[in-house]
FITOR-432544 format. One record per atom (N, C-alpha, C): z, x, y; residue in one letter. Coordinates in pm, whole numbers, padded with zeros to 5 digits, always signed. Atoms other than C-alpha are relative to their C-alpha. Layout:
BEGIN
ZXYA ...
END
This chain:
BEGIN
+00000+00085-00121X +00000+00000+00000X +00000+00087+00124X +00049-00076-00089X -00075+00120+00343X +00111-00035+00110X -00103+00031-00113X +00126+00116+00666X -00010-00120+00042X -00032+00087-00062X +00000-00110+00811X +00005-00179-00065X -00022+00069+00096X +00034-00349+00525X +00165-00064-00045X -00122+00056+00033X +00327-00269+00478X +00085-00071+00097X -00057+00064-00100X +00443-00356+00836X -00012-00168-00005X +00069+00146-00019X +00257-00679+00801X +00097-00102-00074X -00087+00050+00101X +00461-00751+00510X +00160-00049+00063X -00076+00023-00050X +00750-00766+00712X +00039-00084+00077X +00030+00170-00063X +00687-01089+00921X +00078+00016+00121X +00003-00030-00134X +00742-00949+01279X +00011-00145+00061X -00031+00124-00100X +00850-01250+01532X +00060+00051+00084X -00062+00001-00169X +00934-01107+01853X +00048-00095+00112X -00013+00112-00130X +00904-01432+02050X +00108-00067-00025X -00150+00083+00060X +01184-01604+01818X +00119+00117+00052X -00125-00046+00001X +01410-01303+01862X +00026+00006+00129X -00015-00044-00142X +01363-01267+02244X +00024-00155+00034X -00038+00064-00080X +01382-01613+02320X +00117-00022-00098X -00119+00019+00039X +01714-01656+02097X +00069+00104+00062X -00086-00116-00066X +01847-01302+02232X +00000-00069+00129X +00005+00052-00111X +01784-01474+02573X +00101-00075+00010X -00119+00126-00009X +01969-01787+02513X +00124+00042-00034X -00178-00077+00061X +02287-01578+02303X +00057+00091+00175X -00055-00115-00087X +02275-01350+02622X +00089-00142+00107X -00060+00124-00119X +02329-01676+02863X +00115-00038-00039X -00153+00038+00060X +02575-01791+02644X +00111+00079+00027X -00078-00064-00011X +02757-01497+02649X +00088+00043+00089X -00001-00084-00128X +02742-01402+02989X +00120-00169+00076X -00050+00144-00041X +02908-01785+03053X +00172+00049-00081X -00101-00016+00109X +03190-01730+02811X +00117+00107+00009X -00097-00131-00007X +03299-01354+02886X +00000+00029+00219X +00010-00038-00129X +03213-01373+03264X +00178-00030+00112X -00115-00022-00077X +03602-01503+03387X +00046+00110-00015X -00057-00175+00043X +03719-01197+03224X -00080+00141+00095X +00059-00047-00057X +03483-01007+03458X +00049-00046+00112X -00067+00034-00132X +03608-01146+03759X +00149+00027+00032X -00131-00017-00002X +03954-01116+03651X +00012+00189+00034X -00041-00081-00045X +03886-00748+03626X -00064+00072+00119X +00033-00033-00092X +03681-00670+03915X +00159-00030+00133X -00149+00084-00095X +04018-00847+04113X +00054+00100-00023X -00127-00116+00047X +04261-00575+03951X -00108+00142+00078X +00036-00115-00005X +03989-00303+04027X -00039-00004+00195X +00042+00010-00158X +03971-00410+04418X +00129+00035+00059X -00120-00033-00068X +04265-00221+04628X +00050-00082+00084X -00052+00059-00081X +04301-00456+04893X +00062-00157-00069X -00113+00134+00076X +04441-00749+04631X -00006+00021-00144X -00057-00019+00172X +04499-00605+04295X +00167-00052+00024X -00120-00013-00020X +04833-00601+04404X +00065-00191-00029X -00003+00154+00008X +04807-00998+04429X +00025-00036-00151X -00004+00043+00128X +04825-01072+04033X +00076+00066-00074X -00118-00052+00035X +05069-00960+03823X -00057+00049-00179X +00031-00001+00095X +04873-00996+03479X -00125-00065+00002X +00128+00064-00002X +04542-01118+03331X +00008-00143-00003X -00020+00146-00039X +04688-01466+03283X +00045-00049+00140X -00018+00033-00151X +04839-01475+03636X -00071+00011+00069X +00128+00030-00107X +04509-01393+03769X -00044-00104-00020X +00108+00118-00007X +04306-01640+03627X +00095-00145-00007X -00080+00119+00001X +04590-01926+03633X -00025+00036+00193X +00010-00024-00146X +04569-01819+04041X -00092-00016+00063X +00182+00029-00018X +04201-01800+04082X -00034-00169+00042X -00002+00110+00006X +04190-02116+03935X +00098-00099+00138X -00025+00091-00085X +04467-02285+04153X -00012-00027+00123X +00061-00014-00215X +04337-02148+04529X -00165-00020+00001X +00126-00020-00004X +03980-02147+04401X -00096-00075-00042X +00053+00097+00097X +03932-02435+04169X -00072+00118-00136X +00056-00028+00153X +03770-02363+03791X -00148+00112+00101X +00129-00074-00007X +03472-02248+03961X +00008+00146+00086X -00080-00133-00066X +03656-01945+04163X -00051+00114-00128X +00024-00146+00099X +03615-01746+03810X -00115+00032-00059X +00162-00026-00002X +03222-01753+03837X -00061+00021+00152X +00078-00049-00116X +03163-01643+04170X -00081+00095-00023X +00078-00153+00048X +02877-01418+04137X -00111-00018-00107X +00104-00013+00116X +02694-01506+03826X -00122-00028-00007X +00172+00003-00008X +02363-01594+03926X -00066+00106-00023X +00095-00085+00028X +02236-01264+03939X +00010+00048-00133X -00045-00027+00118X +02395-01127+03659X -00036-00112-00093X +00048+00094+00085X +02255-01463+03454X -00127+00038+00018X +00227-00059+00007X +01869-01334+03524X +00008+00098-00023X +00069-00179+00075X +01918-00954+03407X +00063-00028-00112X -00084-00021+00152X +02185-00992+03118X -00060-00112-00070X +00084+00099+00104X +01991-01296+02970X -00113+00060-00048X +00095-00066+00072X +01724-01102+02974X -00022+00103-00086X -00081-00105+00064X +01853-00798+02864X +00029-00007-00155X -00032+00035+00195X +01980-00948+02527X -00106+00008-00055X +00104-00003+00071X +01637-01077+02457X -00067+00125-00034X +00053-00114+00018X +01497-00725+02487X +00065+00092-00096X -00024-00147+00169X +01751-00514+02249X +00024-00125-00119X +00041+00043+00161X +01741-00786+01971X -00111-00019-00016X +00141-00026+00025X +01350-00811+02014X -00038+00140-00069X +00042-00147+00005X +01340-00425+02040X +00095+00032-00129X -00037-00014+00092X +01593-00410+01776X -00037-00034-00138X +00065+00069+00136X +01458-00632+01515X -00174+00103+00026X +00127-00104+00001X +01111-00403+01575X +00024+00106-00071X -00040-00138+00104X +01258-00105+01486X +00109+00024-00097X -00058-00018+00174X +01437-00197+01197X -00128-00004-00095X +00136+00055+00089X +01096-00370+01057X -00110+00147-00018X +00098-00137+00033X +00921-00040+01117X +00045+00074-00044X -00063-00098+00087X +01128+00185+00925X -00014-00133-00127X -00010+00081+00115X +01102-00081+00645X -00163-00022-00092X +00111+00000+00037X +00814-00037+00411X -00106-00148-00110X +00079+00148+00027X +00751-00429+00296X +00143-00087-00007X -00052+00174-00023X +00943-00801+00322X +00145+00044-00082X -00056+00020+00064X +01129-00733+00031X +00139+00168-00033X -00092-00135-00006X +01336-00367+00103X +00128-00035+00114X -00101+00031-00119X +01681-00394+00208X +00052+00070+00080X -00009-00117-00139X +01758-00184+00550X +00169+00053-00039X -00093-00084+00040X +02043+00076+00475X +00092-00022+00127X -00140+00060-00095X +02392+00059+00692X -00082+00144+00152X +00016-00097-00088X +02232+00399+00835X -00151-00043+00097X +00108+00005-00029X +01883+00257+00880X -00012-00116+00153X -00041+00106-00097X +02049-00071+01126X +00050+00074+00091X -00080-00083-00076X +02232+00177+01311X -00111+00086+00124X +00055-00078-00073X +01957+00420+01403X -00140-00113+00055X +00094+00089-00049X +01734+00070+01491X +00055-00043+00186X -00070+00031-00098X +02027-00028+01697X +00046+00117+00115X -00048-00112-00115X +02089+00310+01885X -00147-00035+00067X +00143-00011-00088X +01688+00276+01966X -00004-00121+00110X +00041+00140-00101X +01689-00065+02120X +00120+00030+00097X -00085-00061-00119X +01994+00073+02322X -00085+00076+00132X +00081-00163-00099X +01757+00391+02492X -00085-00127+00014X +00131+00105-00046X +01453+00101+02505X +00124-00075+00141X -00036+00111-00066X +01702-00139+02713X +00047+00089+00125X -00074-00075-00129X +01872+00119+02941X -00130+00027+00108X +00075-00009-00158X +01532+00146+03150X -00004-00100+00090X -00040+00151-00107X +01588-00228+03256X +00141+00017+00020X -00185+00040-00061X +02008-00171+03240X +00027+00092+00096X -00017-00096-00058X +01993+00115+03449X -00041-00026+00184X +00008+00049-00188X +01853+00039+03816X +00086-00141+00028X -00077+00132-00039X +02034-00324+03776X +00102+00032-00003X -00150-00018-00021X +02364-00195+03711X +00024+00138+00144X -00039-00069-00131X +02313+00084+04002X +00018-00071+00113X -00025+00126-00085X +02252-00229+04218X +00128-00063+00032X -00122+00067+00024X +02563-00363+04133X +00094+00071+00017X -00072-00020-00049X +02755-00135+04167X +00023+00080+00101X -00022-00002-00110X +02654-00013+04465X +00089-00097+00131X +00030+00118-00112X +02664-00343+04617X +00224-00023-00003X -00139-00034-00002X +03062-00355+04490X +00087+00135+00087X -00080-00082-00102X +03141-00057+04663X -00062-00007+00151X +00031+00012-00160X +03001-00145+05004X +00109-00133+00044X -00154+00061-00003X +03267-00309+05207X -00111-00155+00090X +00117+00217-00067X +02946-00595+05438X -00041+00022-00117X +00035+00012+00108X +02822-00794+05233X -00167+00020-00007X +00167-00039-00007X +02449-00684+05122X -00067-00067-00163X +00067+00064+00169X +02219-00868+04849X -00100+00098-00040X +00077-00089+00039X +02037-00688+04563X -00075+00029+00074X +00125-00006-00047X +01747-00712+04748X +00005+00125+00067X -00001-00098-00136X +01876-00523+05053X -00002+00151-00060X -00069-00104+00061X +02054-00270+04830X -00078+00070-00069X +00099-00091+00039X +01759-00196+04620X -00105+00069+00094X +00093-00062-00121X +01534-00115+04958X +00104+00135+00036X -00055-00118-00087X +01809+00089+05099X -00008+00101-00157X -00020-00107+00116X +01833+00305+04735X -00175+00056+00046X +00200-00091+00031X +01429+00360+04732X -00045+00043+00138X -00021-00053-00097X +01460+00417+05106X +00037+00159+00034X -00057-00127+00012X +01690+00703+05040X -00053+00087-00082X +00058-00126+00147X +01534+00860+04745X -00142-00067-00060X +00089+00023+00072X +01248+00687+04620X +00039-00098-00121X -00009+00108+00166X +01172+00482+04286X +00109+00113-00124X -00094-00089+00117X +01356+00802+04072X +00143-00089+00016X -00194+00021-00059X +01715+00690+04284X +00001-00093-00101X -00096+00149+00087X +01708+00333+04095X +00055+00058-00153X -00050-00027+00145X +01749+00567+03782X +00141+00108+00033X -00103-00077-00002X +02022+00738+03855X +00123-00013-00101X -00057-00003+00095X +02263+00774+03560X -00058-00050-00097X +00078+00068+00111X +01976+00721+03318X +00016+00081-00146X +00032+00026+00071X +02070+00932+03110X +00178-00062-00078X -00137+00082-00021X +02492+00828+03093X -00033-00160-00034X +00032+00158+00080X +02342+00457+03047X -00032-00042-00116X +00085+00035+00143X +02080+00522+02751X +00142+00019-00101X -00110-00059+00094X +02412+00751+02581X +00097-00141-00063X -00086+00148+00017X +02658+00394+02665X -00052-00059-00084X +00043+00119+00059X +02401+00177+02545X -00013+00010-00188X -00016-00069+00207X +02377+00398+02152X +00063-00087-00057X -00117+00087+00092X +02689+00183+02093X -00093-00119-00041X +00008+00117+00071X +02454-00075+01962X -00027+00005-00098X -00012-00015+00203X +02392+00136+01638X +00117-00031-00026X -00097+00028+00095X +02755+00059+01577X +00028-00124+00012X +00103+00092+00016X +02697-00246+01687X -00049-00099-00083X +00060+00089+00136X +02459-00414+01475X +00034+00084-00151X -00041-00032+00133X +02566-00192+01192X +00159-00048-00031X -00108+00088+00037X +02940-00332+01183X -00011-00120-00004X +00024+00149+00083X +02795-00700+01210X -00073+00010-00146X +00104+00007+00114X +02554-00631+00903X +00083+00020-00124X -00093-00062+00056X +02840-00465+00743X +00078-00102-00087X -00114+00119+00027X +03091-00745+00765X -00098-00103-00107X +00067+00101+00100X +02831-01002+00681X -00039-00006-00136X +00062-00077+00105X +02712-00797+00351X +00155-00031-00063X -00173-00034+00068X +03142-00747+00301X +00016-00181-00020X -00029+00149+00052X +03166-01140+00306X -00124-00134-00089X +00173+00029+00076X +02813-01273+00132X +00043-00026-00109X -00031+00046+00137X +02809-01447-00147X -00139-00091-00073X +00124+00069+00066X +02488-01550-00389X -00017-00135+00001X +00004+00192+00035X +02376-01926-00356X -00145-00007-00032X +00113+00026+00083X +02024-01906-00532X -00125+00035+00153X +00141+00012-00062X +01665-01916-00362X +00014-00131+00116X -00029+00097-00134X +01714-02076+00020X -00043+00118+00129X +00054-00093-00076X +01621-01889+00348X +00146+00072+00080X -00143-00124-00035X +01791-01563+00479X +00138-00083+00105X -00099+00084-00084X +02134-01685+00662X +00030+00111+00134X -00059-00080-00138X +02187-01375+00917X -00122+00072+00011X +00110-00101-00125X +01989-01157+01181X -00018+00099-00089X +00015-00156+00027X +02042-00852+01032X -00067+00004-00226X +00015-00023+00201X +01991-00914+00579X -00178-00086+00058X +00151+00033-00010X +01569-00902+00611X -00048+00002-00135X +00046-00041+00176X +01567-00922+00196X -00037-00199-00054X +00057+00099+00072X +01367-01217+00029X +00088-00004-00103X -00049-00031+00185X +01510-01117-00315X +00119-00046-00001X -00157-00010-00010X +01880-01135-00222X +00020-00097+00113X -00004+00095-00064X +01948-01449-00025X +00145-00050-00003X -00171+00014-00040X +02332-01495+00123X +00030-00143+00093X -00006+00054-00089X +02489-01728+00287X +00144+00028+00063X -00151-00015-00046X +02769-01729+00531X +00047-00089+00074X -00074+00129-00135X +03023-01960+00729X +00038+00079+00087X +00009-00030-00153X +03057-01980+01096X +00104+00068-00002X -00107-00082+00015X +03383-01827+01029X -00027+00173-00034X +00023-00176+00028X +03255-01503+00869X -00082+00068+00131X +00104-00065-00101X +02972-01473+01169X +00069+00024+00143X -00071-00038-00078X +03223-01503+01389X +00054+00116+00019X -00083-00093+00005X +03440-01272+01285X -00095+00121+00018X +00077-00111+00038X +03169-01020+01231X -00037+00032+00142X -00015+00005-00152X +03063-01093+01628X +00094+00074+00032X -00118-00071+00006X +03388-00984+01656X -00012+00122+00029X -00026-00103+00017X +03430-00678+01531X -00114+00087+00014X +00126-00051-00081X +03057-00582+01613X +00017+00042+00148X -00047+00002-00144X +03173-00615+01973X +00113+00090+00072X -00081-00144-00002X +03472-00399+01941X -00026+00146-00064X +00024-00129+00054X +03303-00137+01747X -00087+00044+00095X +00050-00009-00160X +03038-00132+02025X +00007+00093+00121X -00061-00085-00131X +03272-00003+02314X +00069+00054-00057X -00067-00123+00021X +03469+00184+02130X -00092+00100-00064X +00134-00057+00024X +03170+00387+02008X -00046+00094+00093X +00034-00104-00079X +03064+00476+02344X +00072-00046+00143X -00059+00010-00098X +03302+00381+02578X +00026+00098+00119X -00018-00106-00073X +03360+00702+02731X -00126+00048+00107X +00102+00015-00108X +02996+00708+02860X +00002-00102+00121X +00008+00114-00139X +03053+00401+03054X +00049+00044+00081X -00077-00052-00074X +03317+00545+03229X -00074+00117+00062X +00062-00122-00080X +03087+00868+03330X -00124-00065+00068X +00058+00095-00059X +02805+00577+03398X +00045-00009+00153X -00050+00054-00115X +02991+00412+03636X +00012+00131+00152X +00001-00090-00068X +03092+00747+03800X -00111+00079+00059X +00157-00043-00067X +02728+00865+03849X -00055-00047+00068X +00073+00069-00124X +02598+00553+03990X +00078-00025+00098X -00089+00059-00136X +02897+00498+04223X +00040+00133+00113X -00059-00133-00148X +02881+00859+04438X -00137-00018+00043X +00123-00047-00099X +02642+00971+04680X +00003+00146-00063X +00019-00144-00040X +02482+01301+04703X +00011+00086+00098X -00098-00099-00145X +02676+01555+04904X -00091+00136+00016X +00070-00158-00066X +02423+01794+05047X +00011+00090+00035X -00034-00030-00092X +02479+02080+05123X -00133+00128+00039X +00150-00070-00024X +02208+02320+05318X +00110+00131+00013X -00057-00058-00040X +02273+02661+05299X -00169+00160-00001X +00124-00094-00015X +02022+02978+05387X +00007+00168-00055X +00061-00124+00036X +01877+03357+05300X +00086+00027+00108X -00071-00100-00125X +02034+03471+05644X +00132+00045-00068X -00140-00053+00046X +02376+03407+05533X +00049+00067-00080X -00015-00143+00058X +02398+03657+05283X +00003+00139+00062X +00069-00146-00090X +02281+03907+05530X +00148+00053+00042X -00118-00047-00026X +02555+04162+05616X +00009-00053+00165X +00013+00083-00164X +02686+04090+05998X -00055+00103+00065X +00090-00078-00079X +02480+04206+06260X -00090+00013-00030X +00113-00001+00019X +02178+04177+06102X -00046-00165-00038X +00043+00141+00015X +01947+03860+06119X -00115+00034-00040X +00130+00021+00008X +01602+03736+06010X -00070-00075+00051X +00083+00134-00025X +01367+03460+06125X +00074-00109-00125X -00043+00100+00112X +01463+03169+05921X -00132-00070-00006X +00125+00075+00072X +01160+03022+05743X +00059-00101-00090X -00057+00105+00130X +01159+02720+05537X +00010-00006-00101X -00046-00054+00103X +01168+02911+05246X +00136+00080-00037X -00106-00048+00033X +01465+03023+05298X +00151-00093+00001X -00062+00116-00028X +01643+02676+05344X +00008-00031-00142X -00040+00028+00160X +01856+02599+05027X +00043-00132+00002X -00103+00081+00045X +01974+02246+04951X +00075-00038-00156X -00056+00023+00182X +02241+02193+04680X +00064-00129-00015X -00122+00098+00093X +02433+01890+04551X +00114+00063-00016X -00142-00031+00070X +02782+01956+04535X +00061-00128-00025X -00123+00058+00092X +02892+01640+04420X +00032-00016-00141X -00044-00009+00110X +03061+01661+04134X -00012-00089-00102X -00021+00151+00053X +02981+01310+03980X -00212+00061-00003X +00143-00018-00005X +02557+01451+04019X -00051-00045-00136X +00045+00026+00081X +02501+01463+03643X +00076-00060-00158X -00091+00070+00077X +02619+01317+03320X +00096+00128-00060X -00072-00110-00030X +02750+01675+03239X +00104+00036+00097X -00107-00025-00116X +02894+01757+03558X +00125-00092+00015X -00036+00103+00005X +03064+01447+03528X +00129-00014-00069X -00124+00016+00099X +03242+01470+03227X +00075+00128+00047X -00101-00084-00031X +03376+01814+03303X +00064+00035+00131X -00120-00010-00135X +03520+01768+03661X +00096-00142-00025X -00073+00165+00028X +03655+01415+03530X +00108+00089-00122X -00102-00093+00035X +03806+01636+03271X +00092+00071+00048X -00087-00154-00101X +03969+01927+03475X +00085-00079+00083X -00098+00043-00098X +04156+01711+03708X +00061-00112-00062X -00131+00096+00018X +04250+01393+03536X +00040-00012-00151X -00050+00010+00165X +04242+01457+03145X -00036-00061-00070X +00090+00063+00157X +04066+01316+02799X +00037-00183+00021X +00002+00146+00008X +04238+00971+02891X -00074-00035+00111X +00049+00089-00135X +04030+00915+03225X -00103-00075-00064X +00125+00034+00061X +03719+00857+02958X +00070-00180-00068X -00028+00078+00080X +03924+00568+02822X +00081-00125+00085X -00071+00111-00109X +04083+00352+03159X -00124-00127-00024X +00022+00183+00001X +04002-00026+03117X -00053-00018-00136X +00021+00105+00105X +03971-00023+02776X +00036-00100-00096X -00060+00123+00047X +04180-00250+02675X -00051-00163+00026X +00105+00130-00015X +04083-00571+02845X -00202+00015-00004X +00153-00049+00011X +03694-00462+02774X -00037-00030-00122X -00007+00041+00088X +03786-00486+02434X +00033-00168-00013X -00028+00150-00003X +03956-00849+02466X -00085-00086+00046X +00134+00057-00049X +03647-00970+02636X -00099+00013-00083X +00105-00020+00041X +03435-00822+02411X +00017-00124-00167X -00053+00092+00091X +03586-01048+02091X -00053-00131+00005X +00048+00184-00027X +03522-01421+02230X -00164+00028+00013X +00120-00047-00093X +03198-01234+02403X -00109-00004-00139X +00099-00051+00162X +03039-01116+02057X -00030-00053-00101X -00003+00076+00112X +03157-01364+01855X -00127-00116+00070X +00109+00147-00030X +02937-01653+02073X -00138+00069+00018X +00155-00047-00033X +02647-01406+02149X -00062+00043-00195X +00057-00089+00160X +02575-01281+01713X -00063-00251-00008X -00018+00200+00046X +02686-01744+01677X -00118-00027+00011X +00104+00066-00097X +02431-01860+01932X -00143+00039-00050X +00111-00023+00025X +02163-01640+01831X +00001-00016-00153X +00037+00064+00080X +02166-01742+01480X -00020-00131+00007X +00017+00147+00015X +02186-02082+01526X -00158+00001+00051X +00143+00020-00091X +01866-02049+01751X -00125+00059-00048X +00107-00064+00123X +01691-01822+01491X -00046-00140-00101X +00037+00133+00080X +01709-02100+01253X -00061-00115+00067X +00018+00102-00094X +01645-02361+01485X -00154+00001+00079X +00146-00036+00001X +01333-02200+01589X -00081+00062-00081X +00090-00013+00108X +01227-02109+01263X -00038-00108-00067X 
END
């Protein structure tokens, strides 16, 4: 059999997985988004101080702000992260199917993993200028919409600037080999034979071997997909964040100044140096001045509630998009 035979064999549907990754992402983004508000609140100096805990925020929110206080904001963030999903379970389900040499071969724990690190690096060229957006736009104190925020970035630097921590994003985003390989995992660990019927999860692409599972197991598997995830590559986020949230500290310095004193040259524009000294410049530089001053735990601040978000978060985004697989199959 031939490649492209064998690919064929594999029954490729991009449009089902992108528009179900779409809809799981909306879902998700609905579901885990108070928890996002709650901690943007703690991470703002001028009223962290205001809340005492994560339930006293959002019991507070709620009573000065009404229910809808703990979705301020989500419009934009509902048009990239919806889309977003659709693209790494499209791009994911691709490159599992192409490492798979016909319909009926079942994809190895290692083979979901290195599908799911790829659709990570594929997604970070869309997660990467949207989350610099964002969190630019958080650290400016007027208020300025993407729009503005992306002119003033390509203003300053060009179309490269919107990539700035590209490659700190692709590294974060890896966590989705662990990822879809701990949902596939679980689901495989709880599976149980019920005869000739059609596949029951995203990830088991085997004709031969036909499982089924309750909403209970897919949950759970959401779950712990979701916490394996960020703890995986959590530590990049944290050097992420730190890349896209500095400026570049210029500094110019010249050929003269070397010169002993009392002696000068012309200054030509070849002899005009600019350097970067900020320390936050690359994903390297990054980690080891974040090292040197605050220590191995700075890679690991907020992950606690990140995790607790990610639980409800994972479990409705794996749910949603099965139901909608089936549903549009």
């Amino acid at each position: 059999m031939g490649a492209n035979e064998g690919q064929e064999g594999v029954g490729l549907n991009p449009t089902i997985d992108f528009v179900a990754g779409t809809i799981s992402g909306m879902t998700s983004l609905v579901v885990g988004f108070p928890f996002d508000t709650v901690k943007v609140r703690f991470q703002s100096p001028a009223i962290a101080g205001k809340y005492h805990s994560t339930f006293n925020a959002i019991t507070t929110i709620i009573r000065e702000e009404r229910f809808i206080g703990l979705y301020k904001g989500i419009t934009s963030p509902l048009a990239t992260v919806a889309l977003m999903n659709g693209l790494v379970f499209a791009s994911y389900r691709l490159l599992l199917k192409l490492q798979l040499p016909n319909a009926g071969t079942l994809p190895t724990i290692a083979q979901i993993a290195l599908a799911g690190a790829g659709s990570g690096i594929i997604s970070s060229i869309v997660t990467t200028p949207t989350e610099l957006i964002k969190i630019r736009q958080q650290a400016t104190l007027t208020p300025t919409t993407a729009r503005q925020m992306a002119l003033q970035i390509l203003r300053e630097g060009g179309l490269p600037s919107l990539y700035r921590g590209l490659t700190a994003t692709a590294l974060r985003d890896c966590g989705y080999g662990a990822y879809f390989a701990v949902y596939e995992a679980t689901c495989r660990y709880f599976s149980r034979p019920t005869g000739p019927s059609e596949p029951s999860t995203i990830l088991d692409h085997v004709e031969t071997e036909i499982t089924q599972l309750s909403w209970g197991a897919l949950l759970l598997a959401g779950g712990l997909a979701g916490v394996a995830g960020w703890v995986a590559t959590f530590p990049f986020d944290v050097v992420k964040t730190r890349v896209q949230g500095s400026q570049p500290m210029p500094v110019i310095s010249t050929a003269a100044l070397a010169l002993p004193p009392g002696m000068s040259q012309p200054l030509l524009a070849r002899d005009i140096v600019v350097k970067d000294m900020n320390p936050y410049r690359t994903t390297l530089s990054t980690i080891i001045h974040s090292y040197r001053n605050e220590g191995v735990g700075v890679f690991f601040r907020g992950l606690s509630p990140t995790l607790i978000r990610a639980i409800p978060v994972n479990m409705v985004t794996f749910a949603t998009f099965e139901a909608m697989v089936h549903f549009l199959s």
